[in-house]
ZAMARGU-4260 file (C-alpha; in steps of 0.2 Angstrom, whole numbers, plus 5000, padded with zeros to 4 digits):
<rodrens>
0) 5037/5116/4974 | 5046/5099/4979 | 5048/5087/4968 | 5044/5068/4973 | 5059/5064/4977
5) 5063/5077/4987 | 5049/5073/5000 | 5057/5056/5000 | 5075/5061/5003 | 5065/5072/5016
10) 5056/5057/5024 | 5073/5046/5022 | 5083/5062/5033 | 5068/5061/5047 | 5068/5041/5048
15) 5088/5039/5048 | 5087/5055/5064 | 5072/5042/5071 | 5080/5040/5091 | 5074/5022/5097
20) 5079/5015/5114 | 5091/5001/5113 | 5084/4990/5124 | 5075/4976/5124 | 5082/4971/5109
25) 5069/4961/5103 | 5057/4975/5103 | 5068/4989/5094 | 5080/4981/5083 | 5065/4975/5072
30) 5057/4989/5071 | 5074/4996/5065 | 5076/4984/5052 | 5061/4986/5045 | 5061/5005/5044
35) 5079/5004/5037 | 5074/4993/5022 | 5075/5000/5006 | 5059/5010/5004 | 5049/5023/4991
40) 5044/5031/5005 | 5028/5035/4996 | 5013/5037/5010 | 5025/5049/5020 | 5030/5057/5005
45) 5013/5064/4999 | 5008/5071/5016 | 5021/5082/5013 | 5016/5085/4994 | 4997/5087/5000
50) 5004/5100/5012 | 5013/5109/4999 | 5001/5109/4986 | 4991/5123/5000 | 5009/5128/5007
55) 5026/5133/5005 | 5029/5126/5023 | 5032/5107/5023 | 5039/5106/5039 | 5024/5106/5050
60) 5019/5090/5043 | 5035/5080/5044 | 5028/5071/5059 | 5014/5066/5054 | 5021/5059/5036
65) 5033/5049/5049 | 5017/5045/5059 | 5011/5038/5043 | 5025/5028/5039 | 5029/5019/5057
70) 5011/5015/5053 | 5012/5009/5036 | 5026/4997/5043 | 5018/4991/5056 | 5002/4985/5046
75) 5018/4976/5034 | 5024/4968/5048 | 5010/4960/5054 | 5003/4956/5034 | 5020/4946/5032
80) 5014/4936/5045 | 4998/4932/5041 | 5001/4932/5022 | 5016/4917/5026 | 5027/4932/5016
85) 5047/4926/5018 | 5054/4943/5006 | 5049/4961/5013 | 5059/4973/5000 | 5072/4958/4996
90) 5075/4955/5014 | 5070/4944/5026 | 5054/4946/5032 | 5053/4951/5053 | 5044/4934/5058
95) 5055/4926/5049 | 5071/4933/5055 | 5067/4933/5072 | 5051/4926/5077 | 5034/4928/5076
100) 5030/4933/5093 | 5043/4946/5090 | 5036/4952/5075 | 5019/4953/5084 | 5021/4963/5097
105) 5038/4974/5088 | 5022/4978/5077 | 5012/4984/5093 | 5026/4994/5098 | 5026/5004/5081
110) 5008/5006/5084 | 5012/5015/5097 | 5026/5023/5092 | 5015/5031/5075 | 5001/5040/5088
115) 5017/5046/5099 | 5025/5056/5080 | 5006/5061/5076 | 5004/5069/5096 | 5019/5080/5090
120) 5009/5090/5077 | 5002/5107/5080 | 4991/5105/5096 | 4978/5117/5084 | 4981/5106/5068
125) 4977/5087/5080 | 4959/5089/5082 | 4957/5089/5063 | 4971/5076/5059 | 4968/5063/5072
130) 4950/5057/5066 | 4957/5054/5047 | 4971/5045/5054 | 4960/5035/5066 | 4948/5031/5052
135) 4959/5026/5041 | 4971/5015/5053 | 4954/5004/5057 | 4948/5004/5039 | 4965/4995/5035
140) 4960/4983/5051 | 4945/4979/5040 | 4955/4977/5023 | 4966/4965/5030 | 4951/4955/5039
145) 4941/4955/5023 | 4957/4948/5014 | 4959/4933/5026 | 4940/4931/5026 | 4939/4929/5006
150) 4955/4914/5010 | 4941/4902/5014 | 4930/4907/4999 | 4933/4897/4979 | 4926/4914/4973
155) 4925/4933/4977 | 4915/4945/4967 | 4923/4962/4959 | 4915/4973/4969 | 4922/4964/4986
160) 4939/4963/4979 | 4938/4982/4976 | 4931/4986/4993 | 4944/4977/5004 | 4957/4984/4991
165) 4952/5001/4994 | 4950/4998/5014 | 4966/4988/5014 | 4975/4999/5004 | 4969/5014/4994
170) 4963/5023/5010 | 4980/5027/5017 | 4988/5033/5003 | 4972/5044/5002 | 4972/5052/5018
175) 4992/5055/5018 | 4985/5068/5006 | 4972/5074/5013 | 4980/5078/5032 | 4995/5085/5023
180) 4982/5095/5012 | 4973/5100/5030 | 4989/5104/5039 | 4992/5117/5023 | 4975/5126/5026
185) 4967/5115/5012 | 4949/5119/5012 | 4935/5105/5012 | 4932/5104/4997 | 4950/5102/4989
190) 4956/5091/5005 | 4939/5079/5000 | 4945/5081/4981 | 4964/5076/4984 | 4957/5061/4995
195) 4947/5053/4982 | 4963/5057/4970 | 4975/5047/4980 | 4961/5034/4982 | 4957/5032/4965
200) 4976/5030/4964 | 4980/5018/4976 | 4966/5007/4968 | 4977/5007/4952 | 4993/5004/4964
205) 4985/4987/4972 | 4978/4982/4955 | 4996/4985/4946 | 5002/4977/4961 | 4992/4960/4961
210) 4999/4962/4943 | 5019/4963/4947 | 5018/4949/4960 | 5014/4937/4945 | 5024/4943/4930
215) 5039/4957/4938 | 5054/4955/4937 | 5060/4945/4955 | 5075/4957/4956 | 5066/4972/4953
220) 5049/4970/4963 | 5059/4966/4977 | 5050/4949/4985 | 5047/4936/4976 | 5035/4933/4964
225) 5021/4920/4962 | 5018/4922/4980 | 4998/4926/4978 | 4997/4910/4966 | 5004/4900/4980
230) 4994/4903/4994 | 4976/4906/4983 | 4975/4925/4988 | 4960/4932/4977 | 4968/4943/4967
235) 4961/4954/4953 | 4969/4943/4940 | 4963/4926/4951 | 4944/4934/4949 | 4945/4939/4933
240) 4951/4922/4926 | 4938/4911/4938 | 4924/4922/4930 | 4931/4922/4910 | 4937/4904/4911
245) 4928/4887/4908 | 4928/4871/4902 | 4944/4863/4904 | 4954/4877/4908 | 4940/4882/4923
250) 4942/4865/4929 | 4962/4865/4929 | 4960/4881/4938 | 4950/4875/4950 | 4962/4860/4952
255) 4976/4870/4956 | 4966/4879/4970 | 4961/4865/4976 | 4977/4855/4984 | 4987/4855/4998
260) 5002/4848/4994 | 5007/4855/4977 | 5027/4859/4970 | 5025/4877/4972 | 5035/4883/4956
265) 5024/4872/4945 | 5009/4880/4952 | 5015/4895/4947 | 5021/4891/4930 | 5001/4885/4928
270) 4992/4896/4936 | 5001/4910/4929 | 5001/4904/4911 | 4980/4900/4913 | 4980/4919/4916
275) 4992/4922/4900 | 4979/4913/4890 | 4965/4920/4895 | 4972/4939/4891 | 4972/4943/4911
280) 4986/4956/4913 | 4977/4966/4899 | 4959/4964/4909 | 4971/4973/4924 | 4978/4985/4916
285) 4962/4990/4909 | 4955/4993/4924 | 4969/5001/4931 | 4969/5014/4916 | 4951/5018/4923
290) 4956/5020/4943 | 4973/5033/4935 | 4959/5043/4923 | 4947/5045/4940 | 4963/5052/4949
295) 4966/5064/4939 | 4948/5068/4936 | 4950/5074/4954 | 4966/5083/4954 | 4963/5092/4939
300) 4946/5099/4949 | 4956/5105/4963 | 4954/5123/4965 | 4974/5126/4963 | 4985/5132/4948
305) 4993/5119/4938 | 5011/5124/4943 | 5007/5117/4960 | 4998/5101/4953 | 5011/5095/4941
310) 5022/5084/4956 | 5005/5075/4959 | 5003/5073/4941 | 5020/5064/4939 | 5019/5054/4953
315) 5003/5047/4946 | 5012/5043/4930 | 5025/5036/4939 | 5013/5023/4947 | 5005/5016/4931
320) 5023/5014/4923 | 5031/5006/4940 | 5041/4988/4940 | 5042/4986/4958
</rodrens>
């Protein structure tokens, strides 16, 4: 069985042999920037865990995990942008380095570029691939227009939040698993059970996420933090403190949302200690602990011996103890 790890040194090899054309610059080079950034690797990573979990032959799912990740990058080239993000992985963001129009349509190229690895998949495994992939690349369309949506809204309930997180995010960590599970002969049943696993999971990776952006450590998380306080993105911790807080502390809250010219460091500093009061981060990780114990519900149901479960397992562990 392989190991984490070894799927990502896998993925790593793969993306390093990735031949681009040189020219137009403009086009390529960002897209080889971004895909050469320090990165976990993680979506790419599980198809070929989902495929080993059924089969002892990673290989065939290679370009798919790479169709993934192209993909994966792509959707973070083009959320920079519209999230005003200047750090991607400690770097420059590619709107920023360049420009936006760059990073626009180097981002459409990608695109094209995923649906160009996936086509090189058995012509036998496509017809069963493709529709996961194609669902899941417009349900993360619908995550991101939900997230700009709720910019323009004081308040968002829970169950929205956790709709466009699971759209957004959740779903393609989910069906990494289940088209590598597919592409290794997985049955309905267990594909279906490792796709709810890896979206319970990546519930409790946005959730733990929203929670790093606020109190990680800068130089481990890899961008900086405080960035959702400043532009007012309804997080998980941003909903839970409008509906515990009130009085005072609602109305400074409310403040802070409410200007336009504001020193960003001292938002933070407010915003992030309202939350601190209120007990916030232990409301995540709370919910959090729920997402992770529904994950495993689903991979401890899966109708494979627990030798061939136990890199999941970590991996799950790994994720509710991460820093960045």
């Amino acid at each position: 069985m392989y190991t984490l790890s070894e799927c990502q040194s896998i993925v790593n090899e793969h993306i390093n042999k990735m031949q681009l054309p040189v020219l137009p610059e403009n086009l390529y080079d960002p897209m080889r920037y971004i895909l050469n950034l320090e990165a976990k690797r993680i979506r790419p990573a599980l198809v070929l865990m989902g495929c080993n979990l059924f089969s002892d032959d990673i290989e065939q799912a290679v370009f798919p995990a790479l169709a993934i990740e192209v993909f994966h990058n792509f959707t973070l080239m083009h959320d920079d942008i519209m999230d005003h993000s200047e750090r991607r992985r400690n770097n420059l963001t590619v709107h920023v380095k360049w420009n936006t129009n760059v990073a626009i349509l180097s981002g459409d190229a990608m695109l094209i570029k995923a649906y160009e690895l996936l086509n090189r998949v058995h012509r036998d495994a496509l017809p069963e691939i493709l529709p996961v992939f194609n669902q899941t690349a417009l349900q993360v369309c619908e995550g991101q227009q939900y997230d700009m949506d709720y910019e323009n809204r004081t308040e968002v309930t829970i169950e929205e939040y956790l709709k466009m997180i699971t759209y957004k995010t959740a779903v393609l960590l989910a069906a990494s698993l289940k088209m590598g599970a597919l592409l290794g002969g997985s049955n309905e049943e267990d594909s279906n059970l490792l796709y709810e696993y890896g979206k319970n999971l990546g519930i409790a990776f946005q959730l733990q996420d929203d929670l790093l952006d606020v109190f990680a450590d800068p130089d481990l998380f890899g961008k900086v933090t405080g960035n959702d306080i400043v532009t007012n993105k309804k997080t998980i911790l941003l909903i839970e403190a409008l509906r515990a807080s009130s009085g005072a502390q609602r109305e400074k809250l409310l403040h802070w949302l409410s200007l336009t010219n504001f020193d960003k460091d001292e938002k933070v500093k407010a915003v992030s200690s309202i939350y601190t009061e209120l007990d916030i981060p232990n409301t995540v990780r709370e919910r959090i602990d729920q997402y992770h114990r529904l994950a495993i519900g689903s991979l401890e149901r899966l109708s494979k011996e627990s030798v061939r479960k136990e890199a999941l397992l970590s991996f799950a562990g790994y994720l509710l103890n991460r820093k960045k």
